[in-house]
N, C-alpha and C positions, 0 to 999 in steps of 0.2 A: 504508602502510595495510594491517590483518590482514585476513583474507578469512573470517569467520564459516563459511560455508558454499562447501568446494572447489568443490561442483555444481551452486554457481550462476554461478559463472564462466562468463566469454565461450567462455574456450579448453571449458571442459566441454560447454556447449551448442552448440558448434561440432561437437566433436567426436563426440556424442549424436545430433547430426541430422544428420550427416557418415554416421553407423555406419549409423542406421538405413535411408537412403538404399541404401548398399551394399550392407545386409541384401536390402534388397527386390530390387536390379534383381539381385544373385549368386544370390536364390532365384529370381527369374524364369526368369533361364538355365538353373538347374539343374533346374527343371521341364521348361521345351523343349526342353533337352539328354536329359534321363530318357526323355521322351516319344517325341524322335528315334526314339532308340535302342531303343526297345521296338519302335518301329513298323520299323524296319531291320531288328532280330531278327526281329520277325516276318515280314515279308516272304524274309527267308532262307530258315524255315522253311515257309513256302509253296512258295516257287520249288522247295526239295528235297522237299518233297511231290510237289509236281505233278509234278515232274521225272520223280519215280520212280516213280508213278503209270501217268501215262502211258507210260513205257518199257516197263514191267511188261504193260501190258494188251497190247501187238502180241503179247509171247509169248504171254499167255491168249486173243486173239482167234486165233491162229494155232493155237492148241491145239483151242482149240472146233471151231473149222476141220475140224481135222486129224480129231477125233472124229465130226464127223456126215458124213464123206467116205468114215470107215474105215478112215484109215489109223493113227490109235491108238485104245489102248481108254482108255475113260472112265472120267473122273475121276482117273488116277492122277497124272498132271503139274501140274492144278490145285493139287491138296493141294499139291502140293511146292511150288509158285510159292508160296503161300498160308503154307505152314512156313517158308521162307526167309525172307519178307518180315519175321512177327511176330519174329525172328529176329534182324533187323539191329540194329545199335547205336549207327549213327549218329543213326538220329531213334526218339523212344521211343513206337510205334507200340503202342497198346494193344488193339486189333482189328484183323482182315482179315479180307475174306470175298467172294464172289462170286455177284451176285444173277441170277437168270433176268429177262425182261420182265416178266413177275409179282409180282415181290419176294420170289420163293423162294428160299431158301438153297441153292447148289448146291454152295459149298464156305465151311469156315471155320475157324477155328484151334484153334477147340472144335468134336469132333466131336458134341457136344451139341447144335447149333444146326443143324447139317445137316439140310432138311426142312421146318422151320422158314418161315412167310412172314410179312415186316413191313409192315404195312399204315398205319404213322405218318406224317406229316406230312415230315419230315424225308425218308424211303423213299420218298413217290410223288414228290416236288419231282425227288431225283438219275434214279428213274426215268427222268421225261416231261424231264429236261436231255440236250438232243443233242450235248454238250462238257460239259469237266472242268469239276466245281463246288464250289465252298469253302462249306462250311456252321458255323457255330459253333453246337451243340446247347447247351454251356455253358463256363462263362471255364475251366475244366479240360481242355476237351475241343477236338479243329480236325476235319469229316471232311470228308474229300476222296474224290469219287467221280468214275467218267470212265466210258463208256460204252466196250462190248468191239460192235464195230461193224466194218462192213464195206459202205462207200457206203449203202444203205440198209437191208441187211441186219443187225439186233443180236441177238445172241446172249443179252446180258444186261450186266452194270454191275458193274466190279471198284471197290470200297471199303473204306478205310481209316479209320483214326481215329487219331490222333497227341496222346499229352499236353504240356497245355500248363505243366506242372508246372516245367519243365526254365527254361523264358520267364520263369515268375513266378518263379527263382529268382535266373535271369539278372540282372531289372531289380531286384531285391531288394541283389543283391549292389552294383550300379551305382548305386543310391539314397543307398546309406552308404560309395561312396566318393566321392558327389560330395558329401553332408554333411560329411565330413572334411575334402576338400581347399576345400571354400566356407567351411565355418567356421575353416581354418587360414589362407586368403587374407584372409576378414576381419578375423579378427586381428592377421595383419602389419599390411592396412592401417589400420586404430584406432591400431594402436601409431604406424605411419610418418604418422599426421593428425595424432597428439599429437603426437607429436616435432618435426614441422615447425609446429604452430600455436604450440606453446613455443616456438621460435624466432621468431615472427612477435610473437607477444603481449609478450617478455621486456622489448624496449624499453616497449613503452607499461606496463608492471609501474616500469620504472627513471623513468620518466616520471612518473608517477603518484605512486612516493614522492618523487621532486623537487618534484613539487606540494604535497605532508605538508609537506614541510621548509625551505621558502622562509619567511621573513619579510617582513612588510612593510614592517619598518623596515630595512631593508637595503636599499641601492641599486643599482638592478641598471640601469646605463648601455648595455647590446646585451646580446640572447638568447646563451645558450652555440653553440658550435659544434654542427652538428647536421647530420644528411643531408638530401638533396632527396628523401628518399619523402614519403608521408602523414605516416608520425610526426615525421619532422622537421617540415613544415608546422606543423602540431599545438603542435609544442613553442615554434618560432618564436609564431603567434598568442598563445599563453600568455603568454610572454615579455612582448610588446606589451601582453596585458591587462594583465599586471600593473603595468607601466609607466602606463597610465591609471589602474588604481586608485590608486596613490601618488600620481597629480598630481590627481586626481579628490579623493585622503583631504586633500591640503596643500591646497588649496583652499577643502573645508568647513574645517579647522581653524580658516584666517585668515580667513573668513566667522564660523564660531563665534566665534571670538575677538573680531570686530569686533563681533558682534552682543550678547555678553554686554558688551563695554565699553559701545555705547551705553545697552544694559539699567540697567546700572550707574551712569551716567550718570543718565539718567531720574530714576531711582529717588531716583539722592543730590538731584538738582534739585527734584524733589518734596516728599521729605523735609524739605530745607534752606528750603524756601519755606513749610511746611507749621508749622516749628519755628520761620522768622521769624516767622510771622505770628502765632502763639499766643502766643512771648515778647513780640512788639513790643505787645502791647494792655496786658497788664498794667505793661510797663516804661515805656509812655507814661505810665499814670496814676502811676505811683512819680516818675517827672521832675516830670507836674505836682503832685502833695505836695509834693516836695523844693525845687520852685519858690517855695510859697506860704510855707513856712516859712521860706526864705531871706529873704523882703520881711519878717518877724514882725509883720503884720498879723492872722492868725490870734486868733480867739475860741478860749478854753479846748474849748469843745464843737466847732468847727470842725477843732482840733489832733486833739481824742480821735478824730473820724471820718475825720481825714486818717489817724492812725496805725491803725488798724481795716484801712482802703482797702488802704496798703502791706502790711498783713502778711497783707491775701487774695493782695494779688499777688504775694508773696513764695512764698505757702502754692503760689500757681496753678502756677507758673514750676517750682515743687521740685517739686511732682508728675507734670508734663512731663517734665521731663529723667528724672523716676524710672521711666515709664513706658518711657520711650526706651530704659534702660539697660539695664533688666529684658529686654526685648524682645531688645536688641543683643546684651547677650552670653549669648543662647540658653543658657539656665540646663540642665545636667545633668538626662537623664529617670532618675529612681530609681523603680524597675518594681519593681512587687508585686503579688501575689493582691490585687484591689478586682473586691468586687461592686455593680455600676454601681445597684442597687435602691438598696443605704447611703449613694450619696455624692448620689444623686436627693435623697434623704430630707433627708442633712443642709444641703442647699443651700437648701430649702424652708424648712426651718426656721429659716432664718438670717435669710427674709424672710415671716414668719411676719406679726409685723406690720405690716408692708407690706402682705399678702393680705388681714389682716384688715378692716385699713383701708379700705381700695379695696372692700369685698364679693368680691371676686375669687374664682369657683369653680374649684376644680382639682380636673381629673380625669386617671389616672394609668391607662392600660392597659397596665399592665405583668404579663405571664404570668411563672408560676411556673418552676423552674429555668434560669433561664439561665445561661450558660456564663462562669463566672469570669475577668476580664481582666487583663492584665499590663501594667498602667499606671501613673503616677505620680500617684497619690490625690492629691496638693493640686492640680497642674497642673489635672487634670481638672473637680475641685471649682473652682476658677475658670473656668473653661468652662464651668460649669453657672450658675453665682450669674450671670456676665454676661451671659447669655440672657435667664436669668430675671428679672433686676432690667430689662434692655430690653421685653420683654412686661410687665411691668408698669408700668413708665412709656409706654407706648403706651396704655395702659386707664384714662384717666382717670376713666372714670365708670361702673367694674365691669365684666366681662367673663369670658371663661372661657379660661383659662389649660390645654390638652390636652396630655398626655406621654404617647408610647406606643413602645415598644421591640419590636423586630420580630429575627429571626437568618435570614440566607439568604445564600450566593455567599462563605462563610466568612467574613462581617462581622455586627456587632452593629450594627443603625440605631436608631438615637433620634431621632424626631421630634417637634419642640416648636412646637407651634402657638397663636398666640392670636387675640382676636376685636378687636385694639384699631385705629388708624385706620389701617394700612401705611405701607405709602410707595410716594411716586408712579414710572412706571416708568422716567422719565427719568433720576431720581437714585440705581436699584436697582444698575445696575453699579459704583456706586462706594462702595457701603456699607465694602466691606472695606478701603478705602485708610483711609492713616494720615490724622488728624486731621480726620475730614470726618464730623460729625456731624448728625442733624437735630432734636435735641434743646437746643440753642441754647449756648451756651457756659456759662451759669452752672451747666448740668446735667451736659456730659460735655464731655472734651479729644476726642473723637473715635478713642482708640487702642483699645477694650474691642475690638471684633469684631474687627481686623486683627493684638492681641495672640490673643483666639482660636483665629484661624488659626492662626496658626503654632504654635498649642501641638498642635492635632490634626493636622494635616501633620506634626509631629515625631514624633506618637505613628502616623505610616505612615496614618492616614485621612483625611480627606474632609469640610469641611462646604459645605454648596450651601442660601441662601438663595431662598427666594421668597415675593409678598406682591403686592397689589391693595390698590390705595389707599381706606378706609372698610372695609375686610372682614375684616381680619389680616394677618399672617405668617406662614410655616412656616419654618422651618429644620431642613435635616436632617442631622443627623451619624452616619457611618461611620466605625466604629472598627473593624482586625481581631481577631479572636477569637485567631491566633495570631500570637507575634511570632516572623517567620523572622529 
């Protein structure tokens, strides 16, 4: 069996909702991994902030110290502390400075800001803090202040600012290489899911064309050798099914078979009862002729109507058997463009006289373009004339005679309806059987509608009687428009 489409395969949506799966929980981790690790940076860079912060400030409190005691002069060490500091290279420290309790500048890396008092939001918070305080003014920026103190004595607040430049470059770099190694783990494992679900699926692929290639005329007495996983299961069940469908298909055969004998059967029984009983009436009265003329007691005039008698029965019996043969050996359909309007027409006219006699109204609703049939024009023309001459001997005392052709479900319908007495419903299912007429015998051998049949059946349609005893008849015939 070919597979129209690869991606809709077992193994591809296996492998599709396998990937995606992996997608999701490997971006998971590589998110909380990312995040870790910013958040580990940055606590790094905290700890060596504050580290050095605070180290820092015992020199500047020991400085300040030293200045309002007298034992150095002011401000020269600060600066240096303060030059040093912006100076180092391990953290990238973008400010330093040293504020009074005020928020005045007393020293700073730019001698431009010396003098200077900051009175923001940010300045009075490290102010009024009596320990070191981490503040984020913005995601570029980290500043760290700690107070230059002495039990309760404060001189003022050494702070810093450190960029966070160096962090966002860090987790930048760490972002695209856990994209790489998550999208090349992915990878492998898509490849190492196909590779292994191709190995899982290949049997049920060898399975499945064994399925394609098996006959049912082949005898298959035990499943092939097979493993004990699922697919072997699998193939065993098969196996077994197929073994019921074979005794399951012999079964209906010799059912079929028994059932179309007694069909056959039936049919000949009916048949042969149907063709005794028709030849045995007439051949009764030919024996008694033959009888009377044996004793020749017979009058000239009684001779002339005995010989009359035998050669209607002669006439009755030949046209029986003609009917039968005609029937029997299902005569060749010779198919041709016939438009069903012309053979309506010439059917009519054939019982022209007949209509006229009777008053018989006919009325024809037949629409304009219908669709040209591939039928055999005389067949069909005897399907029409044998309708129509039965609607008319149903009407003995005038009526109206309806034909109207319809086109739907790609067949052509003709419905032929009359107003004459029907027939009753007990005897409607057997209209179509051979020699069962209700027209009496001197009128009809009873084979017209059951030759019918079989001409429309042969032409692939359909005729379906119905009728109400005093009301009419319909009959309606399906012919297809095309012949497949």
């Amino acid at each position: 069996m070919r597979i129209k489409n690869p991606f809709k395969t077992l193994q591809a949506k296996f492998t599709l909702y396998l990937s995606i799966l992996i997608i999701g929980i490997m971006s998971v981790l590589a998110f909380w991994n990312i995040l870790r690790e910013k958040n580990l940076l940055r606590e790094v860079m905290i700890r060596e902030g504050k580290a050095l912060i605070e180290s820092l400030a015992i020199s500047c409190t020991n400085t300040m110290l030293y200045e309002e005691i007298g034992l150095v002069e002011e401000g020269g060490l600060l600066d240096n502390y303060i030059s040093d500091l912006i100076q180092r290279k391990d953290l990238s420290i973008i400010y330093a400075m040293i504020l009074d309790p005020k928020g005045k500048v007393i020293a700073h890396h730019s001698m431009k800001e010396v003098g200077n008092t900051y009175q923001d939001e940010l300045t009075r918070r490290l102010i009024a803090s009596n320990q070191t305080l981490i503040q984020f003014p913005s995601d570029k920026v980290m500043d760290i202040s700690t107070p230059l103190a002495i039990s309760t004595k404060r001189w003022g607040t050494l702070r810093i600012g450190i960029s966070l430049e160096g962090l966002k470059k860090e987790v930048s770099s760490l972002v695209i290489k856990y994209i790489l190694y998550t999208g090349l783990i992915i990878l492998l494992a898509i490849l190492v899911i196909a590779f292994l679900f191709r190995l899982i699926t290949k049997p049920l692929k060898l399975l499945s064309r064994e399925m394609d290639e098996v006959k049912l005329d082949v005898e298959v007495s035990s499943p092939p050798m097979t493993g004990e996983d699922e697919i072997g299961i699998l193939r065993k069940s098969f196996y077994r099914l197929l073994q019921r469908i074979k005794e399951d298909e012999r079964e209906r055969e010799k059912t079929q078979r028994n059932l179309i004998l007694s069909e056959k059967m039936a049919a000949i029984g009916k048949l042969t009862s149907g063709v005794a009983h028709e030849i045995n009436n007439p051949l009764g009265g030919l024996l008694n002729c033959i009888y009377h003329f044996k004793r020749g007691d017979l009058s000239p005039d009684r001779q002339k109507e005995y010989c009359q008698l035998m050669e209607d029965g002669i006439k009755r019996i030949q046209k029986i058997v003609t009917n039968l043969l005609e029937y029997a050996q299902t005569p060749r359909i010779e198919r041709s463009p016939t438009d069903i309007r012309s053979i309506i027409d010439k059917s009519l006219s054939l019982l022209d006289h007949e209509i006229q006699k009777k008053k018989i109204e006919v009325i024809k609703d037949i629409p304009e373009g219908l669709p040209i049939l591939e039928v055999d024009n005389h067949q069909i023309s005897q399907v029409f004339v044998n309708l129509f001459l039965n609607s008319l001997q149903a009407m003995e005392q005038g009526g109206i005679l309806r034909i109207s052709i319809g086109v739907g479900e790609g067949q052509l319908m003709v419905t032929i309806s009359d107003t004459g007495k029907g027939i009753p419903e007990e005897i409607l299912p057997k209209v179509f059987d051979p020699f069962f007429t209700t027209k009496g015998t001197e009128k009809g051998t009873g084979l017209g509608l059951w030759i019918t049949q079989g001409i429309i059946e042969r032409h692939g349609g359909s005729i379906r009687l119905s009728s109400k005893e005093g009301k009419g008849t319909n009959v309606e015939i399906r012919l297809p428009i095309k012949n497949n």
